[in-house]
Structure formats: C-alpha cells, structure tokens
N, C-alpha and C positions, 0 to 999 in steps of 0.2 A: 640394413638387413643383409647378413651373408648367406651363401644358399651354393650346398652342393650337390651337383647332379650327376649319378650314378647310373649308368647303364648295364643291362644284366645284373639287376639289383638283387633276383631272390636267388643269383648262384653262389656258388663257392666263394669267388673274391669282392663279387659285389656287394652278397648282404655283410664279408666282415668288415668293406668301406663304412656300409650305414653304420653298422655297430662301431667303430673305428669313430668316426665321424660327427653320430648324434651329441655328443655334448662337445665338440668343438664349432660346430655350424647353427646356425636359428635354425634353418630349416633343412633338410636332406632331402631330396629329387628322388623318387628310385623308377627305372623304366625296366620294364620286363613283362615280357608277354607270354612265358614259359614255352619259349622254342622248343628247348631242351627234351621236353614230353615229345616234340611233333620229331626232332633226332632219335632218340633213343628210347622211348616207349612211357609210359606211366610209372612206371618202375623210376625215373628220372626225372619224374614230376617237381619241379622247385613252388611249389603250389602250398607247401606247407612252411614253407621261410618265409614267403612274403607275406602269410599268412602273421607268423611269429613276429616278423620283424613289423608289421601293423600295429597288432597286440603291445607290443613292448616297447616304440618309440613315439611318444606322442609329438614329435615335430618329425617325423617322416610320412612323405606325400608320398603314394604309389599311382603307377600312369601306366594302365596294360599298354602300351604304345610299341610298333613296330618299326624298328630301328631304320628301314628300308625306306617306309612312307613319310620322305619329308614337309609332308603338310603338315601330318599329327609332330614330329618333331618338333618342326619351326612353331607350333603352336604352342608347346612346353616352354619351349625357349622367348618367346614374348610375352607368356606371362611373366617370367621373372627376371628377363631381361639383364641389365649389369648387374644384381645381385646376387648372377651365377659367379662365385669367386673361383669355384672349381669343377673343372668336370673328368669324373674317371670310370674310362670308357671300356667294359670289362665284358658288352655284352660279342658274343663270336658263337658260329658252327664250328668245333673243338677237334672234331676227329678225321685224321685224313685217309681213315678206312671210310666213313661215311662220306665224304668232298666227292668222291667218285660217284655216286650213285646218283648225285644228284645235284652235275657242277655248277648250273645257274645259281638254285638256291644258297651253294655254299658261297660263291663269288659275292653274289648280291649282298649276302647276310654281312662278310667280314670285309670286301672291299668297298661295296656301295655305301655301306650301312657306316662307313668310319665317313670316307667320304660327307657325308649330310651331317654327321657330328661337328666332322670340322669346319663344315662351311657355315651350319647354324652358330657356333661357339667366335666364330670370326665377324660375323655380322650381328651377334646381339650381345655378346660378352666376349671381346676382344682385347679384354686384360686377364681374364682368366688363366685358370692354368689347368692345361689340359695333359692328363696322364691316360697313356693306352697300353693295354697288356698286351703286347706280342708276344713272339713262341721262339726257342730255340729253332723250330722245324724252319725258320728262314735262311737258315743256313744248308737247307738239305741232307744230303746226305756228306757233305764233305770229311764231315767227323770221322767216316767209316774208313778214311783214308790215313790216317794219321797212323802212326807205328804202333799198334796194339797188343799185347802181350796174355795172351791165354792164364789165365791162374784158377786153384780148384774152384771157386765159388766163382768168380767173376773174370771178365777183361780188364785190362787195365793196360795204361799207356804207357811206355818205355821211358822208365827214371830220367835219362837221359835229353828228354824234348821238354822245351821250356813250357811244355801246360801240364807236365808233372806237379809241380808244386800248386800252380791258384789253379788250373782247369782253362777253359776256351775262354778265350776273349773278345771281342769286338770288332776284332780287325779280323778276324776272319773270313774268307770271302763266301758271300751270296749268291756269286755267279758260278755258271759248270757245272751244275750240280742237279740232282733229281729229287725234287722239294716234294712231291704228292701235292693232289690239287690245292688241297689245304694248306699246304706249305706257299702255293704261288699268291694265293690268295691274301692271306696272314703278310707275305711282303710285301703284296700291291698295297693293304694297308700302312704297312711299318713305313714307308716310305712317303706316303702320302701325308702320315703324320710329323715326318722327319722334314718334308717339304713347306707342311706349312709354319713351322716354325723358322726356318728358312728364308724363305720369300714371302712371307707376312711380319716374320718377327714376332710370331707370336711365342708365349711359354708352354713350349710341349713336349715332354719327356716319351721315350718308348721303352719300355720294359720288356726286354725279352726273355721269357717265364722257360726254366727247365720243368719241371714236374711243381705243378701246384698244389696243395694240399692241405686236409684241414678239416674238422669234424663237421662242415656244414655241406661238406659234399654231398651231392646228388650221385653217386657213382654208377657206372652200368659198364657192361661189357664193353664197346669201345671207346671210353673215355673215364676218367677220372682211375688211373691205377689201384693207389692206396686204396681207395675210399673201396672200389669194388673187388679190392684182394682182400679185404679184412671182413667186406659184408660174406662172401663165400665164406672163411672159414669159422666165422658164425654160425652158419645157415647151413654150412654142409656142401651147399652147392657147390657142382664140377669149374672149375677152371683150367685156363687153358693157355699155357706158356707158348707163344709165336718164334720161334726160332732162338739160336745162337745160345742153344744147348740150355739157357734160363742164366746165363752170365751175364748177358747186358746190364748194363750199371746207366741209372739215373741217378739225379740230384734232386732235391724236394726238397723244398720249401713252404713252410707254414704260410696258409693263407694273410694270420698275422703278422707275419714278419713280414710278406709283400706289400702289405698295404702301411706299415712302418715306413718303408722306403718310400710309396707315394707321398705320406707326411712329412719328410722332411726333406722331400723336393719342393714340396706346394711352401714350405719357410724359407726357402732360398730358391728361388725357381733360378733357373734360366733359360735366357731365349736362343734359338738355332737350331731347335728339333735334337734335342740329350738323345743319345740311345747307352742304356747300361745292359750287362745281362744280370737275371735276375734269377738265379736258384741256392738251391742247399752247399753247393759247391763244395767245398772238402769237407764242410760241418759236417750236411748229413747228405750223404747218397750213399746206393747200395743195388746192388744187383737182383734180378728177378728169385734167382735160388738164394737167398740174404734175405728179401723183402718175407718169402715164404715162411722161413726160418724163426723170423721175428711174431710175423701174426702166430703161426703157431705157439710159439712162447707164449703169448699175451693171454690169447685166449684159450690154451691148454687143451684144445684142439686139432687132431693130424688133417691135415689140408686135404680134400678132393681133388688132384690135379694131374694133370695132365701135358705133354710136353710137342707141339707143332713142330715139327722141322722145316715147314713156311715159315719164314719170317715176315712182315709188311713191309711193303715197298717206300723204301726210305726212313724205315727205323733204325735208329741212331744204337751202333753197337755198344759206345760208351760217349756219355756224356757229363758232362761236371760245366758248372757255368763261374768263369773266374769273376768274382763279386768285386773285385782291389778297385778298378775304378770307379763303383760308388762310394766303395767305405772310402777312400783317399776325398773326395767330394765333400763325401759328408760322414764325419768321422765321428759322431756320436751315434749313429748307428748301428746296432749290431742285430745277432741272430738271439733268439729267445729260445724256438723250440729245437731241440736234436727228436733225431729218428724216431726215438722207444719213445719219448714224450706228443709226440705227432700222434701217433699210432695208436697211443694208448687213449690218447680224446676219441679217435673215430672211433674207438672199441668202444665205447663208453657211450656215446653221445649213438650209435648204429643198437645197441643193446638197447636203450632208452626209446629209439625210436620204433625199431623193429625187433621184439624178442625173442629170443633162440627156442 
C-alpha cells in the first residue's frame, strides 16, 4: 500500500495535493485542524474543502490533528508507518502582518510544527519523500535593494541586472536582511528541512512559494491576495493597497502548477535537502494596480479601493521567482495556468461559492 500525507489538507495547496494525488496514491493522509479560522476569522474558514474533499475522494482519510502536538502526530504516523511514500507539508501561519501579534503561536505553528514532521517522517517513514512549501519572505527584504526602476503601472528591475530576464534565484542571500517574524520563522523551517536532508540523507525538497494561488483559496485580508482582491470586487467590498503607490509586482503561481512540481520531484527525488523557488515567474506576475485592472476586467465591475502609503514591514517591492533551476532538473515540467486563466477560476469558483 502507498499512502500520502498531506498537511494543511483543507487549504489552498493542500486540498489540490489530495485532488492532485487521489488517483496516484491507495490512500491520501489529510491533517488540518482549520487554524486558518483561529488567523483570520470565519470568513477563512477551510471547513468547507475538507468538507468537499470528504465528499469527493473515497480514499482520503481526514485527521483534525495539530501539527504542534507531536503525540497526535506520531500517532498518524504509526498507523501507516513505511507506507507513507510521501509527505507534503503545506500546513503554516501565512501572514507576517499576523506573526506579530502573536509570535509564540506563529514560531510554534511553522518552526515547531515542520520540526515533529520531520522527525515523525525520519523515524517511521525514512524513505519517503518529503516536500515543504516555503515562502519567498526567507529572503527578507533584500529584494527591495536591488536596482528598481519606477514604470506607470509597476516597478520593475533595471534591464541590465542578471535577474532581468528569469527573476531571483537561489543564491540569494538570507542573511542582513528584515524577514518579519513570519519570514524568520518560515526559515527556521526551510532550513531545518534543508538539514534534514543533509545530515539524515533523507529526500526533501523546499519549495520556496512567490504568491500562491488558485480557486480553492480561503482568501481574507491578510493573506491570500488574488483569492481576496477578486472576492472584494465581487462583493463590492473596500480594499486597501499598502504602499509603493500599488506598483509592487508579484509572481503567482497556480496552486496546480505548484503541486505539478512536487510531483515530479516525488519521480525523481533527490537526497541533500533540493531548495527551488517556486512562483509565476515571468509567465505570470503583475503589479497591485495590474492585479486591480484585470479583476475588474473579469468581473465587469469598478473596484472599491483604496490606496495606504504604509506599506508592511518587509514587503517585497518587486518580486519574480527565477523557476530555470527546476525546469533544467526536471524538464518536462511546465506552467499551465497564466494570470487571466487563474483569475478567471477564483471568479468562478468565489461566484459559485459566495454570490454577488
């Protein structure tokens, strides 16, 4: 029997692992205790995915289980023991406007909480292969330093610097930098995950996520962009641009295209702790007044919004995430969704859910 265990099953990139996953695995894992509500309010309730994803996959197991309590853990893990072949660990506290308010819980949730993954996944399934979603934000604020060039809708980098063409890379440095707490967090993980493949030898990849995205978002004000720029101009509701005039430019990446890439790591794994980054990268990214632009487009609605001249401490003025060292890896690979087809799900699937 093969058997994959997914953590933060009923979010964004977990439940499209199960979806992703139920007819490649006998059985799917999913852990999820809907933190997300206790972050960001009921408005952000993932209670109705896990709900779906019940309904809809009859070899997916669900386990309200808190990723911190490694007793309930390590119990998940001896039931199915070496017949975990995979485990992709997606469950985190998201927002590094929220990590402030409330730094134990955030530390606990994304450093502690990878921590007992990986020491459960070393001691009861130690040939598995274990994939973690990181964040750009481990890089801090360094991005903000790079040669930037003012243009009407967006920033954009100086032609000239070699992350013109693919975007940031890997080798960019971690350190010197002002992460937010969620940012130092999110590294003590990525690194813990990069360790134990290291000095275990085990197979474990780090995924570091620009902007994730995808119609099964939970979205709310401080987390999940697309998913809560499109449910406002649906709904009418005010929003509210944090700084750098609404030029800031993101990369975004389909929930499906991300968990694509865990799939064809988990067929070629390798061991040494992989770190890739992982977004839209020059396919699809696009600035805050762009992002605006488009949902109105879609949904033939003028946006309620509004413009901060606060911007959040340690938000990234322009970011793109250079993809070339996974697709060189693994070259069958590629991206599915662009921007207007992203967009046009959450429209879709947000209308479905919640109607205008």
């Amino acid at each position: 029997m093969k058997v994959a265990l997914i953590t933060g099953a009923g979010g964004l990139i977990g439940s499209e692992a199960v979806e992703f996953f139920a007819d490649k695995f006998d059985i799917v894992v999913g852990i999820d205790n809907n933190m997300r509500s206790y972050f960001f309010g009921e408005q952000a309730s993932t209670d109705w995915n896990r709900a779906r994803l019940q309904t809809t996959f009859a070899n997916y197991r669900h386990y309200t289980a808190d990723i911190r309590d490694v007793e309930a853990i390590g119990d998940i893990f001896r039931e199915y023991a070496t017949d975990i072949a995979l485990v992709v660990h997606t469950a985190a506290q998201p927002s590094h406007d929220w990590a402030a308010r409330e730094p134990f819980t955030d530390f606990t949730v994304n450093a502690n909480g990878t921590l007992n993954m990986l020491e459960m996944t070393r001691q009861h399934a130690p040939e598995a292969v274990f994939i973690f979603t990181s964040t750009n934000k481990v890089y801090g604020d360094n991005p903000n330093f790079l040669p930037l060039v003012e243009l009407e809708t967006r920033w954009e980098i100086d032609q000239n610097h070699p992350y013109y063409k693919n975007g940031i890379d890997e080798q960019m440095s971690i350190d010197h930098t002002t992460h937010s707490l969620f940012g130092a967090s999110k590294v003590a993980a990525d690194v813990l995950v990069q360790e134990y493949g290291r000095y275990f030898n085990m197979k474990t990849a780090v995924f570091r996520g620009g902007c994730l995205t995808g119609p099964r978002h939970s979205g709310a004000q401080l987390h999940g962009f697309l998913s809560y720029l499109m449910k406002c101009a649906i709904t009418g509701n005010h929003y509210t641009v944090f700084g750098y005039k609404g030029k800031q430019v993101r990369d975004n990446i389909h929930s499906y295209d991300l968990v694509n890439m865990f799939w064809h790591f988990y067929q070629q794994p390798r061991t040494g702790g992989e770190v890739y980054n992982a977004g839209g990268g020059r396919f699809a990214n696009c600035s805050m007044q762009e992002a605006i632009a488009l949902c109105e487009t879609i949904t033939e609605n003028k946006m309620n919004y509004s413009y901060s001249e606060q911007n959040r401490i340690g938000d990234h003025i322009w970011y793109v995430s250079d993809v070339s060292r996974f697709e060189q890896q693994f070259p069958e690979w590629q991206f599915k969704y662009d921007l207007t087809s992203t967009l046009t799900q959450i429209f879709n699937e947000l209308r479905e859910r919640q109607p205008a």
